[in-house]
Structure formats: C-alpha cells, structure tokens
C-alpha beads as a LAMMPS data file, in Angstrom:
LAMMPS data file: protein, C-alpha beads

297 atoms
296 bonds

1 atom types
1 bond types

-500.0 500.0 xlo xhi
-500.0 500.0 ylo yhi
-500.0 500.0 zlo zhi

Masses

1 110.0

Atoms # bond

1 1 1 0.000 0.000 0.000
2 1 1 1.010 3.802 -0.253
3 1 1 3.038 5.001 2.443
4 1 1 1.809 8.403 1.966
5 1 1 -0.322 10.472 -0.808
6 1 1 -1.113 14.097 0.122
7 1 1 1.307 16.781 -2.087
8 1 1 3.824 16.332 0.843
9 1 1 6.730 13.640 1.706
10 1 1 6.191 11.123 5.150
11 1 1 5.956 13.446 8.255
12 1 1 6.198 16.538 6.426
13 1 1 3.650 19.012 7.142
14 1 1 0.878 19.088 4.572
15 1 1 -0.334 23.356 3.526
16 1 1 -3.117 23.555 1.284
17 1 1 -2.343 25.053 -2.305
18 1 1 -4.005 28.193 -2.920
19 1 1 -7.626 28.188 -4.226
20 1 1 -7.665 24.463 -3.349
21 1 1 -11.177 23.617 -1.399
22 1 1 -10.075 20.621 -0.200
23 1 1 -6.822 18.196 0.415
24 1 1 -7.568 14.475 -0.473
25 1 1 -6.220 12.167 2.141
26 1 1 -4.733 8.799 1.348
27 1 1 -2.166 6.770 3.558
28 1 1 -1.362 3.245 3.764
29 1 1 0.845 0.714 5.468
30 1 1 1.273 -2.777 6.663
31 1 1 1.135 -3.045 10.313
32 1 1 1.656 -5.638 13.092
33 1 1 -2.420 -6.514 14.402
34 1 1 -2.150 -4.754 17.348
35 1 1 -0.603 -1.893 16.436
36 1 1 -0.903 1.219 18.447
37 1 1 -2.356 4.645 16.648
38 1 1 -3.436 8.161 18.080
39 1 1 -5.120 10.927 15.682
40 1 1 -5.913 14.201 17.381
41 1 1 -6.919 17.525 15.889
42 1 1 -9.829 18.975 14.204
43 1 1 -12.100 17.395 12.445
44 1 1 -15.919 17.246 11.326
45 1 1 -16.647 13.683 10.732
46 1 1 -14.679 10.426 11.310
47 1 1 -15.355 6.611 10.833
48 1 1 -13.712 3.930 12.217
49 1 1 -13.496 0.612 11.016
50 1 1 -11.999 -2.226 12.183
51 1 1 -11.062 -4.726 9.499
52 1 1 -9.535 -8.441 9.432
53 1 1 -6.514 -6.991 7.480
54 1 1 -3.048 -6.275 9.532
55 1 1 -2.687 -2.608 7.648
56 1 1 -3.790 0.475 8.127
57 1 1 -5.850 2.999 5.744
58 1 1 -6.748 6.560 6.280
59 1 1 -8.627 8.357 3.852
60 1 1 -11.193 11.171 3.336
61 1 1 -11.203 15.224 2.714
62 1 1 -9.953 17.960 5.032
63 1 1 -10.630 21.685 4.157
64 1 1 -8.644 24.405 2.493
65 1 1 -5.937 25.356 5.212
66 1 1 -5.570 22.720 7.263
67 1 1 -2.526 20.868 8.017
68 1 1 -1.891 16.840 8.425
69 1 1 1.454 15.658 10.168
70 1 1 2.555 12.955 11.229
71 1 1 3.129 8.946 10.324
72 1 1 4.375 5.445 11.362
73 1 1 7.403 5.080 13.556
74 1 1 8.751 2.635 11.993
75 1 1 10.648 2.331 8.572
76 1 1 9.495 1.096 5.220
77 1 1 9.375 -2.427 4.708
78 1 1 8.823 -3.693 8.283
79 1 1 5.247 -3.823 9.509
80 1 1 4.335 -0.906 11.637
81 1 1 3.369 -0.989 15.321
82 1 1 3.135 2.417 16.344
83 1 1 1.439 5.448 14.097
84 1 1 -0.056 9.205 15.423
85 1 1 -1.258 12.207 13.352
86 1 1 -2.483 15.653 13.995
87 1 1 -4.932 17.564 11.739
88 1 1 -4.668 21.387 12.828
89 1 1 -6.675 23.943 11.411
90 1 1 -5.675 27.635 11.477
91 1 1 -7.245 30.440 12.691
92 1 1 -10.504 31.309 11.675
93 1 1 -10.624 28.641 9.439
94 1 1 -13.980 26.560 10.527
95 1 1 -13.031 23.177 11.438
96 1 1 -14.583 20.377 8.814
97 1 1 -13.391 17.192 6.521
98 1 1 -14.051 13.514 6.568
99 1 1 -11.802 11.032 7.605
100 1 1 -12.620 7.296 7.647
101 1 1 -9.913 5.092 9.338
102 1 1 -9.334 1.586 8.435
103 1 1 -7.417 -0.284 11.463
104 1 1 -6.932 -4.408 12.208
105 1 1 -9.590 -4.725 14.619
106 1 1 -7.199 -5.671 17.833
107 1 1 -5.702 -2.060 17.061
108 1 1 -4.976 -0.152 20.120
109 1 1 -6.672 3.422 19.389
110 1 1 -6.590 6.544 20.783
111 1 1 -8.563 9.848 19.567
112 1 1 -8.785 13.262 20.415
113 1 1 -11.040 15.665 19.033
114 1 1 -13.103 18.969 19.557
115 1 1 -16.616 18.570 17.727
116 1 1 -16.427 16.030 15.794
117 1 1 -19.082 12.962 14.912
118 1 1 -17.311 10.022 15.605
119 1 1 -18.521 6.742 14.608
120 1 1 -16.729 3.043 15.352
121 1 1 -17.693 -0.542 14.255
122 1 1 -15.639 -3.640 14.277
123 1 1 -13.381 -2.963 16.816
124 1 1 -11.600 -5.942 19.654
125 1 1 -8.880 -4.350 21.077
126 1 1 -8.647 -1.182 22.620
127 1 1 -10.321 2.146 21.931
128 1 1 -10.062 5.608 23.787
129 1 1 -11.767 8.449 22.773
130 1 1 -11.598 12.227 24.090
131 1 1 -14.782 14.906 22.619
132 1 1 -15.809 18.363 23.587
133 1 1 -18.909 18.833 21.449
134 1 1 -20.718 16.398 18.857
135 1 1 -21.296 12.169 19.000
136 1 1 -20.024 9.439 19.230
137 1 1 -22.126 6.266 17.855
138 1 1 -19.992 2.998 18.786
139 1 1 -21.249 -0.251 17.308
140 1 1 -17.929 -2.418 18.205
141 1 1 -17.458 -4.402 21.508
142 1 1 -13.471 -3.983 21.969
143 1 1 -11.587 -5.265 24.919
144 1 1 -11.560 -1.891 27.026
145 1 1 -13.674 1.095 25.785
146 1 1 -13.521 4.898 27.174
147 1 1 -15.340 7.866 25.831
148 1 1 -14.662 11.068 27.800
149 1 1 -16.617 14.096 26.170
150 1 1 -18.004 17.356 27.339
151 1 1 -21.038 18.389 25.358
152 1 1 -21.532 15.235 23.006
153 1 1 -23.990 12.945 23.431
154 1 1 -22.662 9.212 23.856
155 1 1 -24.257 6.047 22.577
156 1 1 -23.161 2.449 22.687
157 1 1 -24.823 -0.345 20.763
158 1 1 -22.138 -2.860 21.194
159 1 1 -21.176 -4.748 24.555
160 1 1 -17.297 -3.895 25.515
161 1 1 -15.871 -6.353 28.199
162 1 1 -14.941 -3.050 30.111
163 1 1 -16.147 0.379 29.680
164 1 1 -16.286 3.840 30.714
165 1 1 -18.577 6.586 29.170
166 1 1 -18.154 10.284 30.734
167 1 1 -20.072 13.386 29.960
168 1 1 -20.887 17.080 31.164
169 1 1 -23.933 17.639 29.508
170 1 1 -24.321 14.905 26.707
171 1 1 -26.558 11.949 27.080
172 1 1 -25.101 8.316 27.635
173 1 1 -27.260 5.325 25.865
174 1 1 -25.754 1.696 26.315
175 1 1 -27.558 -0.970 24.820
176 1 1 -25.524 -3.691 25.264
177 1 1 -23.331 -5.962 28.036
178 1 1 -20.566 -5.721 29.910
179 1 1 -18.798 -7.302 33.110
180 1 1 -17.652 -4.558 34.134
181 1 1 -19.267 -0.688 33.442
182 1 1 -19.080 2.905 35.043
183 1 1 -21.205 5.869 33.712
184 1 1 -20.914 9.632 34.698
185 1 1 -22.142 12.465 33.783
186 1 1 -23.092 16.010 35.325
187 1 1 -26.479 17.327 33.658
188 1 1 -26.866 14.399 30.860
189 1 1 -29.079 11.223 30.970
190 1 1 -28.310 7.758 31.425
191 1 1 -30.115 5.518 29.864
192 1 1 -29.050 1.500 29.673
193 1 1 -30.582 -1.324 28.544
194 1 1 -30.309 -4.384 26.737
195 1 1 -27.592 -6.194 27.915
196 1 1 -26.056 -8.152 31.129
197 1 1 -23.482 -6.575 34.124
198 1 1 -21.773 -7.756 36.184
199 1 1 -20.247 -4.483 38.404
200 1 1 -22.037 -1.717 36.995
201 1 1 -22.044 1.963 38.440
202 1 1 -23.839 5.214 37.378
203 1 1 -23.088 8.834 39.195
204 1 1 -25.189 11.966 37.754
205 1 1 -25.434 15.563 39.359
206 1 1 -29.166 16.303 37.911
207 1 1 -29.247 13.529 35.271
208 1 1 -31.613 11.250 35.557
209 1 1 -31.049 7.878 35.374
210 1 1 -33.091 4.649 33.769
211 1 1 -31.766 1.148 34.020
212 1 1 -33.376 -1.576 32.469
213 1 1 -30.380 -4.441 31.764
214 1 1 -30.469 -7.678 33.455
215 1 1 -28.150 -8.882 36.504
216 1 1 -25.483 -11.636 36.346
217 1 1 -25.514 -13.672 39.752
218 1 1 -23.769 -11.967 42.238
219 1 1 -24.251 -8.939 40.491
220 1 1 -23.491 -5.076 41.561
221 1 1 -25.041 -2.230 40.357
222 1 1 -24.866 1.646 42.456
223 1 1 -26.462 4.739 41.275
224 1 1 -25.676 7.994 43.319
225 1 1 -27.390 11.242 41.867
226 1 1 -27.445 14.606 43.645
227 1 1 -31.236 15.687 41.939
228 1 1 -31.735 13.201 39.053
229 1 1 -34.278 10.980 39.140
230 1 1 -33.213 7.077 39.033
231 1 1 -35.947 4.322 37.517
232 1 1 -34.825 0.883 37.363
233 1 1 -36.550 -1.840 35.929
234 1 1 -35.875 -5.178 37.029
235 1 1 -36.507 -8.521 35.166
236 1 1 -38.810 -11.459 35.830
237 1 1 -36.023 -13.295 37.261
238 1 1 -34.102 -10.883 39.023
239 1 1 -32.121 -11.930 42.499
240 1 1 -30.864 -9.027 44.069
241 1 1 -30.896 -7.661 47.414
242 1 1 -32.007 -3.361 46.914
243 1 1 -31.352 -0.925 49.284
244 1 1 -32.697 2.445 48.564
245 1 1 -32.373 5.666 50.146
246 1 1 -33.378 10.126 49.016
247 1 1 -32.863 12.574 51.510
248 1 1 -35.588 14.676 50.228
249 1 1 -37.914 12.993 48.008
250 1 1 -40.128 9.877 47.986
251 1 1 -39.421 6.257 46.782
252 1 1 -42.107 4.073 44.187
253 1 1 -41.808 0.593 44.614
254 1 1 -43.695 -1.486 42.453
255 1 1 -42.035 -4.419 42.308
256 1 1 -43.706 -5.863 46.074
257 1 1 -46.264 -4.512 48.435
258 1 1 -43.184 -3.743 50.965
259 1 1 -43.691 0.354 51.340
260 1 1 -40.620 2.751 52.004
261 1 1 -40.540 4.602 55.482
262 1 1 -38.994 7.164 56.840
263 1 1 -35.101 7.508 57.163
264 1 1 -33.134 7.477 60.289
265 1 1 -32.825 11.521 59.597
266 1 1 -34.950 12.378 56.585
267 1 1 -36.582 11.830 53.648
268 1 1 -37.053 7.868 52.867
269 1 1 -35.603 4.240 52.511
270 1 1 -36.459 0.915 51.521
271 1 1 -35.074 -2.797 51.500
272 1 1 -36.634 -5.786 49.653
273 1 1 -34.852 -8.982 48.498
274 1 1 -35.715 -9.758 45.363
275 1 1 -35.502 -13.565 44.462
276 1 1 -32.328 -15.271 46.610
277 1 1 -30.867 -11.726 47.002
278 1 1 -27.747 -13.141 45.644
279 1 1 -26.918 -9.585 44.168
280 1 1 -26.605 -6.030 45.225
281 1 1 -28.315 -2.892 43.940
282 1 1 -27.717 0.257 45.992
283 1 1 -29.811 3.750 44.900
284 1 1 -28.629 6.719 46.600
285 1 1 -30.303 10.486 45.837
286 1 1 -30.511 13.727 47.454
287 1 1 -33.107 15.276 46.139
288 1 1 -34.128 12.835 43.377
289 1 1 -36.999 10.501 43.301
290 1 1 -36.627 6.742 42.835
291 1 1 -38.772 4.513 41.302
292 1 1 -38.389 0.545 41.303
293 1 1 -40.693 -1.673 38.595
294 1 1 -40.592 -4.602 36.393
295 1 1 -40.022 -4.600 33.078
296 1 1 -43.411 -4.787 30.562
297 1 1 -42.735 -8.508 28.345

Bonds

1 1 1 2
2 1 2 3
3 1 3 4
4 1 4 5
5 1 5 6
6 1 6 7
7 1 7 8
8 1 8 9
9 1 9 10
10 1 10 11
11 1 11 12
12 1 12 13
13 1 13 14
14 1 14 15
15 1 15 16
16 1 16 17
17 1 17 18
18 1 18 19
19 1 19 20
20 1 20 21
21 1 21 22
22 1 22 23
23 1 23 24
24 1 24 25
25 1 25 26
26 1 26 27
27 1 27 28
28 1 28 29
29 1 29 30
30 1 30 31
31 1 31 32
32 1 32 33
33 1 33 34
34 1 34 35
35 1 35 36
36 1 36 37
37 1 37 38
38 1 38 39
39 1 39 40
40 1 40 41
41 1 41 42
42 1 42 43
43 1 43 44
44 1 44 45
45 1 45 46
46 1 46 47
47 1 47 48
48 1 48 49
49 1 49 50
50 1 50 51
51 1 51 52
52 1 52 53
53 1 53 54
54 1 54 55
55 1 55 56
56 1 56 57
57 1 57 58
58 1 58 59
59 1 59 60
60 1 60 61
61 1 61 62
62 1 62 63
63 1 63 64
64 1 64 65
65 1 65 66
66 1 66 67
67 1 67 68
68 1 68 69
69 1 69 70
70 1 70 71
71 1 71 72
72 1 72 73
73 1 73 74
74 1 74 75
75 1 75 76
76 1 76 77
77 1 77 78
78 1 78 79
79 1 79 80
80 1 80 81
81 1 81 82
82 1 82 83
83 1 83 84
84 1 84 85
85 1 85 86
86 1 86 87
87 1 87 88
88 1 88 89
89 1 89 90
90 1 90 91
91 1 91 92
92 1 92 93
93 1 93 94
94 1 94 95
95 1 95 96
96 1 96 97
97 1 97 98
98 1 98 99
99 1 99 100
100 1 100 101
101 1 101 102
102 1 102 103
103 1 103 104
104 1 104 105
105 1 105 106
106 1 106 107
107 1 107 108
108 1 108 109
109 1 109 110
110 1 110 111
111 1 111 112
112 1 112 113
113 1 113 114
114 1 114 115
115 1 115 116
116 1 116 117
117 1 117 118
118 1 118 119
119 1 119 120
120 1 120 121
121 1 121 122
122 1 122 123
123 1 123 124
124 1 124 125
125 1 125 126
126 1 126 127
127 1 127 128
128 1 128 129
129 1 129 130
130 1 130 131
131 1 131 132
132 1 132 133
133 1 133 134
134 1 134 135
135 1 135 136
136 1 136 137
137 1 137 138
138 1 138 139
139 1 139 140
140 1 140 141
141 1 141 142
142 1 142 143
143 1 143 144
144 1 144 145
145 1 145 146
146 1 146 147
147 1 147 148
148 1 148 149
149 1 149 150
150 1 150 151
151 1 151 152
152 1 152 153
153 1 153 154
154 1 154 155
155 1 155 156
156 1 156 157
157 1 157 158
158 1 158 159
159 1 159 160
160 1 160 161
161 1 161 162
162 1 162 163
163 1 163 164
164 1 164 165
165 1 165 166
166 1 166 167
167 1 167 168
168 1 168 169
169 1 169 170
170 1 170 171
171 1 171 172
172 1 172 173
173 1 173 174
174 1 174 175
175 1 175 176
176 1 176 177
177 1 177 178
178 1 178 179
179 1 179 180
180 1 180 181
181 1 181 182
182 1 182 183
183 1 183 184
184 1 184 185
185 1 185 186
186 1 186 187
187 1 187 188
188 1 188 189
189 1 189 190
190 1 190 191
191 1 191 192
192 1 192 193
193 1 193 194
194 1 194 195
195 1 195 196
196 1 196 197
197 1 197 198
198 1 198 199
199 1 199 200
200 1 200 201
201 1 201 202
202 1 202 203
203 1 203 204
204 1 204 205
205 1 205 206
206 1 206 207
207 1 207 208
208 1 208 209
209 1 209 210
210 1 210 211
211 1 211 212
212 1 212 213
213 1 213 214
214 1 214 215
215 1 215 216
216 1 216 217
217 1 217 218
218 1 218 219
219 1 219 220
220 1 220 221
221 1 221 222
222 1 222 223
223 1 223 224
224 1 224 225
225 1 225 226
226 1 226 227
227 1 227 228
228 1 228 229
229 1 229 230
230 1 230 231
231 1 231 232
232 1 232 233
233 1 233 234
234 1 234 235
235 1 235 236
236 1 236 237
237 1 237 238
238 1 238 239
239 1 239 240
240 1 240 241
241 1 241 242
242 1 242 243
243 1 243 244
244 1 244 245
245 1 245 246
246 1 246 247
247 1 247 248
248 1 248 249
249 1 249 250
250 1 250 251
251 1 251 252
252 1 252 253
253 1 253 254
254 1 254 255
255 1 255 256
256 1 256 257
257 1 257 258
258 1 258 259
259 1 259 260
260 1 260 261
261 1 261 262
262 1 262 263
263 1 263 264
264 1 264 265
265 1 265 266
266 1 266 267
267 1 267 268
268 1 268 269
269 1 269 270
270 1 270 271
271 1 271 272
272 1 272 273
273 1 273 274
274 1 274 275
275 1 275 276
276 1 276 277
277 1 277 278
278 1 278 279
279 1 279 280
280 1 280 281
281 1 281 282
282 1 282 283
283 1 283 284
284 1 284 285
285 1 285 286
286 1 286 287
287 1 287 288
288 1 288 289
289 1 289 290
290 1 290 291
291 1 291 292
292 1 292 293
293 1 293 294
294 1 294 295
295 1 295 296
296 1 296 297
C-alpha cells in the first residue's frame, strides 16, 4: 500500500495550495495486528473501522488550510506498530473534513477531538476516545472502551468487556453488556438497557437515570445522583438484594407490596430482596426521586 499520498513527503507538514477547497487524504501501510495509533486535531466527521486486514488505511477530505502531520514510527518495509497524526486547522478557518480510518480490529486506538461525529464498528482491542462537542455512535465491543466528552452525546450499541462513558452535559445510551461498566455524567441522561453486568455503576449531578439491563448472579449495580431521578426496571427473574435511600424525596416501589418509610434523619428508605438476594443494587439520591418496577414482556 502507499506510504503516503497528500502533495507532501512522510511526516512533512501538509499546507493547502491556494484556491484548493479541499486536500484528499490517502495513507497506507502494513502493520503488526495490534498496532498502536493516536489521531488528534480537528475534524468534522470520522469513521472507524476495524477490518480483518493487519494494515492500516486513512482516507477522506480535510478543508482548504488545514494541516496533516505525522506517520508510522517505523521504517518502510517492516510492519508498523506504532502510528499518530495531527490535523490542525488555522485560525478562523472553521473546522470540517471527513476522515474514515481503516485499522486491524485488535488495534490499540486513541482519539482526540473537539466537535467532531465520531462513529466506530468492528473494533476488539482497545479504543479511547476524548470529545468536547458532537457524538459518538460505537457499534464495536473492543476489549476496554472509554469515551470522555463534554457536550456530546454518547451512545453504545455494542457490549465492551470493560467500559467507561463520561459526559458534562451529553446523554449516555448503552444498549448492550458488559462485566464490568461505570457511567458519569453532570447534567446528561443515562439511559441503559439491553444487555447483562456484572459491576455496573452510574453517578449523575441532575441527570436522571433509567436502568433496564439484566443482573449476572452476584451482580453489583450503584447509582448515586445529587437531583436526578433514578428508575430501574428489574426482570422477571431478578435476584438481588435493593437498598434504597433520598434525603428529600419519595421512593415508588412497584415491584412488592413492601412500602418505604422514613429515614433514620430524613426523607425515605427501603429494603426488599428480590428472588435469593444473591446480588446487590444500591440507589442513593438527594433530592431525586426513585422509582423501582418490572419490566413490561
């Protein structure tokens, strides 16, 4: 494959002619399957796929001024393990182009952008990715998963064997499983479904929260909100001992006729065994209300 096809030599730094609308990116090279890549900068759009092939493609658009450097570490002829790039736009010039990124799917992957829509599928090994504004839509279940953004909204559709979704103000959706999960975010919602966990834990500031995925035996799951409301929806053959407790507000539980009462201070709490209580489900609020139920067939 081509080492490198953009006007420019490998590692150089790649200006835009003048009057040009657009660079055409188009890099190749053979790589060992787990090699390890990082692409930060600015960008509007970018796909990731992970592919059964040990070699690497990048290819897509960026707009009139911006700048690509960056390459492999290694030398021609010997497959690649390690690979970064940076895609800077100047001043004033509004950030946009298209990059799709073709990577063996045990790559190890890291990504930085600013508002961007990024989009993965096909991915086993590891994949970190860093946001301030836009999505991220990630249909791949790699070994370890983490998505730290600001304002983008986060949603997984994939089941990671361990993940970790962050957010200020975006929304987190996980449809999926996963032994071993953590969501936060500050003023987002967090929604998850779908799926199997094994240690799962959810912290929100006024997010509210909805959890509707099943429980492995001996399952954990803790949700701590400051004002967010938290609804979780058990299945019909849930086993979990709950223990829920808001300082403020008032506790639904629908799931037996056992009623919350008072707390030792304020506000309310409630305990109920569900099936052999072999699991553990702990619901903390201050001022958000909590509301237990089964899930409709």
């Amino acid at each position: 494959m081509r080492t490198l096809i953009l006007r420019a030599a490998l590692l150089g730094p790649l200006p835009i002619a003048a009057g040009v609308a657009q660079q055409q990116v188009d890099i190749g090279r053979r790589t060992a399957p787990d090699v390890a890549l990082r692409l930060v900068g600015s960008f509007a759009k970018l796909t990731v796929v992970g592919w059964d092939r040990d070699s690497v493609s990048i290819t897509g658009t960026l707009p009139k001024g911006a700048r690509l450097d960056g390459g492999f570490a290694e030398t021609r002829g010997v497959p690649a393990r390690n690979g970064k790039w940076f895609i800077e736009s100047p001043v004033g010039v509004e950030t946009g182009g298209a990059i799709e990124l073709r990577v063996p799917s045990r790559a190890r992957l890291y990504v930085k952008a600013n508002s961007a829509d990024v989009e993965a599928t096909g991915l086993t090994g590891e994949f970190d990715l860093s946001l301030v504004g836009g999505s991220a839509r990630i249909t791949a279940s790699p070994r370890t998963l983490s998505v730290d953004a600001m304002d983008a909204s986060v949603t997984i559709d994939a089941s990671p064997g361990w993940v970790r979704l962050k957010t200020s103000e975006g929304d987190i959706t996980m449809r999926g499983s996963s032994p071993d999960a953590a969501f936060t975010t500050v003023s987002g919602a967090v929604r998850v479904s779908n799926g199997v966990y094994e240690r799962a834990r959810i912290e929100t500031v006024t997010g509210a929260v909805t959890f509707a995925g099943d429980l492995a035996r001996n399952a954990s799951l803790n949700i701590e909100t400051h004002s967010g409301a938290v609804e979780v929806l058990f299945g019909a053959n849930a086993s979990a001992g709950i223990d829920a407790i808001t300082l403020t507000a008032t506790i639904e539980n629908l799931l037996t006729k056992q009623r919350a009462v008072a707390g030792r201070e304020r506000g309310q709490e409630l305990g109920v065994e569900l099936g052999t209580g072999d699991g553990r489900v702990v619901i903390r609020t201050f001022r958000g209300g909590i509301r237990l139920a089964s899930r409709k067939r």
